[in-house]
C-alpha positions in Angstrom: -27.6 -0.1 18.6 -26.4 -2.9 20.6 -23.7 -1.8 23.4 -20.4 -3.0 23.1 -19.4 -6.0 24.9 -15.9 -5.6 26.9 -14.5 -9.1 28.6 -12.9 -8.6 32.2 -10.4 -11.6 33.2 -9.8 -11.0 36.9 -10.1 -12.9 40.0 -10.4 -9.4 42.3 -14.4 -9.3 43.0 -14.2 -5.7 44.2 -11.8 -4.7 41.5 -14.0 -6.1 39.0 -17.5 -4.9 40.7 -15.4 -1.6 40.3 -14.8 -1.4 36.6 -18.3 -3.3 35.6 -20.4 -0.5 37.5 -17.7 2.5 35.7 -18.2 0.7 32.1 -21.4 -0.1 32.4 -22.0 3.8 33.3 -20.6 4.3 30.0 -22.7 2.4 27.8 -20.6 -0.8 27.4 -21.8 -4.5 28.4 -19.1 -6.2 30.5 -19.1 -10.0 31.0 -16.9 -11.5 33.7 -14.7 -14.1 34.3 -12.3 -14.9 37.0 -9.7 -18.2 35.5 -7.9 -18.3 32.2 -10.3 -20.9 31.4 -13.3 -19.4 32.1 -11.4 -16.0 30.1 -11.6 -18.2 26.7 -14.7 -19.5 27.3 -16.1 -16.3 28.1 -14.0 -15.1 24.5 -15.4 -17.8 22.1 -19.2 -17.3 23.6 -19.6 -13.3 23.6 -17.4 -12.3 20.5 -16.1 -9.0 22.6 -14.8 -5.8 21.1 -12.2 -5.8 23.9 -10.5 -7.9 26.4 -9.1 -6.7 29.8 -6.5 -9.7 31.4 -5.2 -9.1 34.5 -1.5 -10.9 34.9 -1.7 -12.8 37.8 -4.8 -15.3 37.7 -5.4 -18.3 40.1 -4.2 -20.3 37.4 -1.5 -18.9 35.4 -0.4 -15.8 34.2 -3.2 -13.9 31.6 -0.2 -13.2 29.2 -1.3 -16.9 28.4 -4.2 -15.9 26.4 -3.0 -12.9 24.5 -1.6 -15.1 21.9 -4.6 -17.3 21.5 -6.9 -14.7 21.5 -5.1 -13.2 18.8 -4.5 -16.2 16.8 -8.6 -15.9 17.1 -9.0 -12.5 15.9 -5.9 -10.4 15.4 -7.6 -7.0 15.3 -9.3 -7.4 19.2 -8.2 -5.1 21.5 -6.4 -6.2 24.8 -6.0 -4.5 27.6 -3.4 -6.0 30.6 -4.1 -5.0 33.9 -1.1 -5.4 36.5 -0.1 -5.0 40.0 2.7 -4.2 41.7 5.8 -5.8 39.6 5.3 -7.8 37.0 7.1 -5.6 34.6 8.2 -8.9 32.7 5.0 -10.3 32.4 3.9 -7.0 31.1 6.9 -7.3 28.4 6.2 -10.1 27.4 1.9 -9.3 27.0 3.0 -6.2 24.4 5.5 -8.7 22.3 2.7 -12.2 22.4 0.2 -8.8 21.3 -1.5 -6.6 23.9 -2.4 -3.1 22.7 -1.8 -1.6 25.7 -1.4 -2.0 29.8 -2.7 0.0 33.2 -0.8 -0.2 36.5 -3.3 -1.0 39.6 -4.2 0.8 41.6 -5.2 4.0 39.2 -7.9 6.6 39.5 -11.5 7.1 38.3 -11.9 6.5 34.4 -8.7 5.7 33.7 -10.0 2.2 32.9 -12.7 3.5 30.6 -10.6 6.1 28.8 -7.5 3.0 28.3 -10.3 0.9 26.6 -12.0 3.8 24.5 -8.6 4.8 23.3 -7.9 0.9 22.2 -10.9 0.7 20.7 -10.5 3.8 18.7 -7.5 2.9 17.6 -8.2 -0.5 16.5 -11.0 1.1 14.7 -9.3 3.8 12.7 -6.5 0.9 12.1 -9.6 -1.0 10.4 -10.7 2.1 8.4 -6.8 2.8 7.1 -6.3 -0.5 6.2 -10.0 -0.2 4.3 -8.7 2.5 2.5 -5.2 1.0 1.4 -7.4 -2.0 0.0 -9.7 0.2 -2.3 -8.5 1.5 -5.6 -7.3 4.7 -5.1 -9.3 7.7 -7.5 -9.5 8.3 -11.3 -6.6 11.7 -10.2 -4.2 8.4 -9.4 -4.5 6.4 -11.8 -3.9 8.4 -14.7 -0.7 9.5 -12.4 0.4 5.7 -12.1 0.4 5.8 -15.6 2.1 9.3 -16.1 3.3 10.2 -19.2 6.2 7.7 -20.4 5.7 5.6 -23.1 7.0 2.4 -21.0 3.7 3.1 -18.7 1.8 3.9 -21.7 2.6 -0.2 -22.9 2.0 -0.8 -19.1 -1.7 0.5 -19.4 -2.5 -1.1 -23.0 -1.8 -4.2 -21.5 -3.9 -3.8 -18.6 -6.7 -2.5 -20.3 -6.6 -5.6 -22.3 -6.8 -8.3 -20.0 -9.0 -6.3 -16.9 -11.9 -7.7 -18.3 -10.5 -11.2 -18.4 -10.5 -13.7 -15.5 -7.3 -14.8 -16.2 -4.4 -14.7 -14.0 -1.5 -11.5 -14.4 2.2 -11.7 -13.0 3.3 -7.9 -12.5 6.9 -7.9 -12.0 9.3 -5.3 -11.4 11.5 -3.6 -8.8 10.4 -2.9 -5.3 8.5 0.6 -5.0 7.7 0.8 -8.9 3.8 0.4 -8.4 3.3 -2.6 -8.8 0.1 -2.8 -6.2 -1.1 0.1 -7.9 -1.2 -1.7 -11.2 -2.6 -4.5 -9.7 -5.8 -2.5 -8.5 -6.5 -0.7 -11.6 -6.5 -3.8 -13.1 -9.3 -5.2 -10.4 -11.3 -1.8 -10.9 -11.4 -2.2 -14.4 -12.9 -5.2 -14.2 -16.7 -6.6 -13.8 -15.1 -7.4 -10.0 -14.5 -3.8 -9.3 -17.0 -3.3 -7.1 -16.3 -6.6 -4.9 -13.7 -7.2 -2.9 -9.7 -6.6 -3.3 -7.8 -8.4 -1.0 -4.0 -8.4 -0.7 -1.7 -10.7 1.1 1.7 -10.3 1.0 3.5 -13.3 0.8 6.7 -12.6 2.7 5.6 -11.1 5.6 4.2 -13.9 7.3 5.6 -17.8 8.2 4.5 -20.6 6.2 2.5 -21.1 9.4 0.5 -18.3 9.6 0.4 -17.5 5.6 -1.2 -20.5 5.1 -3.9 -20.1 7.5 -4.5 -16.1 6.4 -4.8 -18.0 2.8 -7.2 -20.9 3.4 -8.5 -20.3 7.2 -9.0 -23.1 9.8 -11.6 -25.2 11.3 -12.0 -25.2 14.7 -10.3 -27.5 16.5 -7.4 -28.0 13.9 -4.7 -26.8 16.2 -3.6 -25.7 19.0 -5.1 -22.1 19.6 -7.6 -22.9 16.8 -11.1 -22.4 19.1 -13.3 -21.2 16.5 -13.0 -21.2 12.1 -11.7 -18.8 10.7 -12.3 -17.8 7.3 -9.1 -17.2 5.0 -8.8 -14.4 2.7 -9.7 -16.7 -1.0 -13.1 -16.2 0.7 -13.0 -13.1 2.0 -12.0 -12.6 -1.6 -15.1 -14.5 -3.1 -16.6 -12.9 -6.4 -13.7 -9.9 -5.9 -9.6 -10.3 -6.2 -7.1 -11.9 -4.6 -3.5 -10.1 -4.6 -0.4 -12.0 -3.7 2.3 -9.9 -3.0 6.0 -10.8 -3.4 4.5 -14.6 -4.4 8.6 -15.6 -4.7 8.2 -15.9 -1.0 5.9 -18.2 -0.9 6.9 -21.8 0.7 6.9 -24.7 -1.5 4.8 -26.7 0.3 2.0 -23.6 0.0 2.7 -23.2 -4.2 1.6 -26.8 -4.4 -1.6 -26.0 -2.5 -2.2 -22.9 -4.5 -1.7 -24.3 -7.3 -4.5 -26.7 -6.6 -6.3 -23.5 -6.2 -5.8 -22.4 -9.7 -6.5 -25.7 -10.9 -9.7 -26.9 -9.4 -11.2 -23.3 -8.0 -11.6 -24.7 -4.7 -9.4 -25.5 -1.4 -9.4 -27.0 1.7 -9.2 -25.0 5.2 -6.8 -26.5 7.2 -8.4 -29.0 9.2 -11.3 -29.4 7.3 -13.0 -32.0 5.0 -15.2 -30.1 3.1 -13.9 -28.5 -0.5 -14.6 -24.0 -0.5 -15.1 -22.8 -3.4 -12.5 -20.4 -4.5 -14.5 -17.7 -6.3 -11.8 -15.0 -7.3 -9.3 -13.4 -9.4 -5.7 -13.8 -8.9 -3.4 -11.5 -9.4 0.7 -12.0 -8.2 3.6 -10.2 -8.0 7.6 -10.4 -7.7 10.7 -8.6 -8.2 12.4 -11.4 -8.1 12.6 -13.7 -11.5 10.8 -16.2 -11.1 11.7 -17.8 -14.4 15.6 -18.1 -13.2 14.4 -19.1 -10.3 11.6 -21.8 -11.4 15.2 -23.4 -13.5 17.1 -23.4 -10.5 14.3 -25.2 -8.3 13.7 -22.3 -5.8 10.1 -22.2 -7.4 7.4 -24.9 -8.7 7.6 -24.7 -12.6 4.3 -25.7 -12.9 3.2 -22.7 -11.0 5.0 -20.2 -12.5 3.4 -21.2 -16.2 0.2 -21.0 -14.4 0.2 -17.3 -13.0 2.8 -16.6 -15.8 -0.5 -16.4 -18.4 -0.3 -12.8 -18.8 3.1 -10.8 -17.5 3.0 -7.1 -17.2 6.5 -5.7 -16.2 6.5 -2.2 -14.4 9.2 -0.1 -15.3 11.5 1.4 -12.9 11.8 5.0 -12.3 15.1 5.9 -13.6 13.7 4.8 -17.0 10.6 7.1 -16.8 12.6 9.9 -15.3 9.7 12.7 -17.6 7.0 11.5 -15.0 9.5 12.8 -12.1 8.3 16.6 -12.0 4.1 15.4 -12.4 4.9 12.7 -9.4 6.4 15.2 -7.6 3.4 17.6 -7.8 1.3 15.0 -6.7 2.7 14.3 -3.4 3.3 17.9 -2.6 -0.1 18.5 -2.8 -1.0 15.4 -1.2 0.8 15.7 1.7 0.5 19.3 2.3 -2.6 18.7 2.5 -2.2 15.8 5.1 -0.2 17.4 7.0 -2.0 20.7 6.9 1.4 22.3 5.7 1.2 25.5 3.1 1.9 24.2 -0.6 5.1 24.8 -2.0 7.3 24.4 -5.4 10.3 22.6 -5.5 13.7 25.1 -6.4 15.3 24.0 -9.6 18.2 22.8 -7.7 16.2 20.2 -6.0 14.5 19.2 -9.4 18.3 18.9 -10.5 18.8 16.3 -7.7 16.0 14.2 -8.5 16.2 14.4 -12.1 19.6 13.2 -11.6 19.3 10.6 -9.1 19.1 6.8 -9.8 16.0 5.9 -7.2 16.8 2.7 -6.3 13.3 2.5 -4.2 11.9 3.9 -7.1 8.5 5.9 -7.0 8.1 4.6 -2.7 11.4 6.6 -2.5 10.6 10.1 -4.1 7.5 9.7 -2.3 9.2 9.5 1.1 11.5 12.4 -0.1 8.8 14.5 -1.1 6.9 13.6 2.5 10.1 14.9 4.3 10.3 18.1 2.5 7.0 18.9 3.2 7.0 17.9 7.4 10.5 19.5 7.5 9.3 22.9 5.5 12.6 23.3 3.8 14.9 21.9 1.4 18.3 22.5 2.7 18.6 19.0 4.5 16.8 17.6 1.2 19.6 19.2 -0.6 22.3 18.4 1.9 21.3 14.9 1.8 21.4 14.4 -1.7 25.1 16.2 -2.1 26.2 14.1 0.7 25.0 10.6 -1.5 26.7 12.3 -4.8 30.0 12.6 -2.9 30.3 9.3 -1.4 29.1 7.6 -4.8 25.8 6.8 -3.6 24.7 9.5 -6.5 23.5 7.9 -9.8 23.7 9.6 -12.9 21.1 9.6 -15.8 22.7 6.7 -18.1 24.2 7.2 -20.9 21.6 5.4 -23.4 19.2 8.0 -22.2 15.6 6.7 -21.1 13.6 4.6 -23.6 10.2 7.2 -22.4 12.5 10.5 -23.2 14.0 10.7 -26.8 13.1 13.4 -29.6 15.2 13.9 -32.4 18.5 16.3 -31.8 18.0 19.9 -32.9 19.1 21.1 -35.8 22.7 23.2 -35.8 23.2 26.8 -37.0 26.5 25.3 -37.8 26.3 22.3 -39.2 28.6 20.7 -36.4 25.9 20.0 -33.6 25.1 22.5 -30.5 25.2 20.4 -27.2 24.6 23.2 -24.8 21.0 23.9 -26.3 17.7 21.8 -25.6 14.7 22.2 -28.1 11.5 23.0 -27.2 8.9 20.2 -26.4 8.6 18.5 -29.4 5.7 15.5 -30.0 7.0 11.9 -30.6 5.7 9.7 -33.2 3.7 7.9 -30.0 2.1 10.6 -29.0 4.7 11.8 -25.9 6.1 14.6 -24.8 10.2 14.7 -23.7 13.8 15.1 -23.9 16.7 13.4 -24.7 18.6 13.7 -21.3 21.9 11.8 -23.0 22.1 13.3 -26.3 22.1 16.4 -25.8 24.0 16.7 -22.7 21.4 19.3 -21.7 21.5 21.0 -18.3 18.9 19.7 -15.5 17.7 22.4 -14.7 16.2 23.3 -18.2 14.9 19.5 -18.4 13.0 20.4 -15.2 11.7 23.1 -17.0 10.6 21.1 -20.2 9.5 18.4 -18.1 7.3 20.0 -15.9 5.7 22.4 -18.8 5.1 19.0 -20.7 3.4 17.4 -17.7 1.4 20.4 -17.3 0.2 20.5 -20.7 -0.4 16.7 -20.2 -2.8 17.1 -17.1 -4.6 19.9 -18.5 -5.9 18.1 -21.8 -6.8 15.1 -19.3 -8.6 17.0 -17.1 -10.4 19.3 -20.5 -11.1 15.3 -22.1 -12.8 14.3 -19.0 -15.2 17.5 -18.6 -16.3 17.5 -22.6 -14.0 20.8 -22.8 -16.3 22.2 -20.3 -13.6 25.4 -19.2 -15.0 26.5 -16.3 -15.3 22.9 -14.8 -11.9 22.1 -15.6 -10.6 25.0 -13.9 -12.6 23.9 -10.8 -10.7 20.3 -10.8 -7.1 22.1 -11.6 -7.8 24.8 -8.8 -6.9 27.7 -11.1 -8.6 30.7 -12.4 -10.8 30.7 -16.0 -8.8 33.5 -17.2 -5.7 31.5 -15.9 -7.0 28.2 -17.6 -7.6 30.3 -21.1 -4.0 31.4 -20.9 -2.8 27.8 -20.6 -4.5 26.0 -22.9 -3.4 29.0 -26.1 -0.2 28.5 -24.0 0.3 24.9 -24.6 -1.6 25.2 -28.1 -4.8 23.2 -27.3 -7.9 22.8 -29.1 -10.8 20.8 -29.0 -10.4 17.3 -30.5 
């Protein structure tokens, strides 16, 4: 295995004999340079895994080359060396890019252990972003698709076009999953396997966006001292995801729609067409319609990604996949966190089964994190009270959710009994749930319905997927056989 090559900008020959003799010790290959000039030189010939820049360089400041060594390759560590002062310089290095900094003079590895922390860090960054590009597994994406007959439509319509190449807008609030959709979508297709690459669209200038789109030649800019390759092709053969695409500058929906058109592009600077080999797939919570009429975005576009539109559903309308949701991430980041599992308390299930969620699923999910890092629901609870008395506090509406209705239970009377909620009761589509508006039930009974109906739903998933192998199945759900027998005579199972 070839060592790893670390770049040393400094003009101090004994400093830098110094640190080439204590990396070198320690397996890396350091190449040397003593100008800025010779520094980017050095960069665009040896590729490094890290750069050390001291600040003050016969001439000019090494803070100069953070930024086109970044433009370059933004996940390259870099390392600033400084004297005595300089604390400005130093600033300014962290905010053009640098990872990190060391103060001359400092003792024995400190060097080495600054740059093997850098590059660990950089790598597990690489790994973590690896991980948020892959589809997540088969566990989450039946829970994307929970139990609500809104994500039921969601899921017929994907499993409709995933095999297509043509081009999906999924629109909806922010935090309603709309990423996750988007994945399922690429790992249902013949593209699974290749790669999924997201951009999103409004966290970068028009600048930069359109380079991380289409790359650059070398030589097209200032900064631009080798190509880069943008991510259509780092997308070839797999999917493109273009996150929050209202964002997107007007000038770059022209040349995407080019793109969409013709299955090729330009980089900047260049003069040779690159094929564009992938799927696109888009998405907005803005609408893009209203806005395509009022001239904030190209109308042509919008017919082009608008082929197929698949519109995710916000939480307070699927309010029966709250309590399965909730599950999830208790587990999940118990086990994260290495915290002991717990159960939410009914009055907690009140609160959420109550609550509007205006950041949707991302919200409960942040909620559910806290409760388990803080190991306690009283400042959950507190928090919550707080939001109902200053009107922050949403209430279920009064339509009721489209994903929760079953017809009212009959009366002893004759004149209606509000105060009583029937039993799970199955729905002409196949769900499970309660009317929350109709029957003016209390919340903590729909927690209990809700939860015994998502249990029921996760065991016959998990029993389809082994064949109704019982033993397996109790292996996946973490439970006992004899617990698993009582739960499926419980919920009135049989093999289908």
């Amino acid at each position: 295995m070839a060592s790893k090559i670390v770049l040393l900008v400094d003009d101090d020959p004994e400093f830098s004999q110094f640190a080439r003799t204590l990396l070198t010790e320690k397996g890396m290959q350091v190449v040397n340079a003593s100008t800025k000039a010779d520094g980017m030189g050095a960069f665009e010939k040896y590729s490094p895994a890290c750069v050390i820049l001291d600040i003050c360089l016969p001439d000019g400041s090494g803070v100069d080359l953070v930024r086109p060594i970044r433009s370059s390759d933004a996940s390259i560590p870099i390392v600033m060396v400084s004297g005595q002062g300089g604390v400005e310089e130093v600033v300014r290095a962290m905010k053009e890019g640098a990872n990190d900094y060391i103060k001359k003079p400092f003792h024995g590895e400190e060097l080495f252990l600054k740059v093997q922390m850098v590059l660990e860090n950089t790598r597990a960054k690489w790994e973590l972003e690896e991980l948020r590009t892959k589809v997540r597994p088969e566990e989450e994406y039946h829970l994307l698709f929970g139990m609500s007959a809104k994500m039921g439509k969601v899921q017929a319509i994907l499993d409709q076009v995933a095999g297509t190449d043509i081009t999906v807008l999924i629109s909806g609030e922010s935090g309603t999953g709309k990423e996750l959709v988007s994945k399922a979508i690429h790992k249902a297709s013949d593209r699974g396997n290749e790669p999924f690459v997201k951009v999103n669209c409004a966290a970068l200038p028009r600048e930069l966006l359109e380079s991380e789109l289409f790359g650059f030649e070398k030589g097209a800019f200032t900064g631009a001292h080798r190509r880069k390759y943008g991510r259509f092709e780092m997308a070839q053969n797999g999917t493109i995801f273009l996150d929050e695409i209202s964002e997107m500058h007007m000038d770059l929906q022209s040349k995407l729609l080019h793109v969409l058109q013709e299955k090729q592009f330009f980089r900047i600077g260049g003069e040779r067409e690159v094929k564009a080999g992938c799927r696109i797939l888009c998405a907005t919570n803005k609408n893009l319609e209203r806005m395509a009429e009022e001239g904030r975005f190209r109308r042509d576009l919008f017919y082009r990604i608008n082929v197929v539109n698949i519109l995710v559903p916000p939480l307070r309308e699927r309010k029966v996949d709250i309590p399965v949701l909730v599950n999830y991430f208790i587990n999940r980041y118990s086990q994260m966190y290495n915290r002991e599992s717990t159960q939410t308390s009914p009055a907690l299930m009140e609160m959420f089964l109550n609550y509007s969620w205006p950041g949707n699923v991302r919200e409960l999910e942040n909620n559910v994190k806290r409760l388990i890092i803080l190991g306690n629901e009283t400042q959950l609870l507190t928090e919550f009270k707080r939001r109902q008395e200053t009107g922050q506090y949403s209430a279920v509406p009064d339509d009721g959710p489209e994903d929760a209705t079953v017809p009212p239970p009959p009366s002893k009377s004759g004149a209606g009994n509000r105060s009583s909620v029937p039993a799970s009761q199955h729905r002409e589509d196949g769900e499970f749930g309660v009317n929350l508006s109709n029957h003016r039930s209390t919340l903590k009974e729909v927690a209990k319905i809700a939860q015994r109906n998502a249990e029921r739903e996760l065991i016959q998933r998990v029993l389809q997927q082994t064949r109704w192998n019982r033993r397996k199945a109790a292996q996946i759900l973490d439970i006992s056989y004899k617990a698993l027998l009582y739960k499926i005579k419980e919920c009135g199972l049989n093999m289908e």
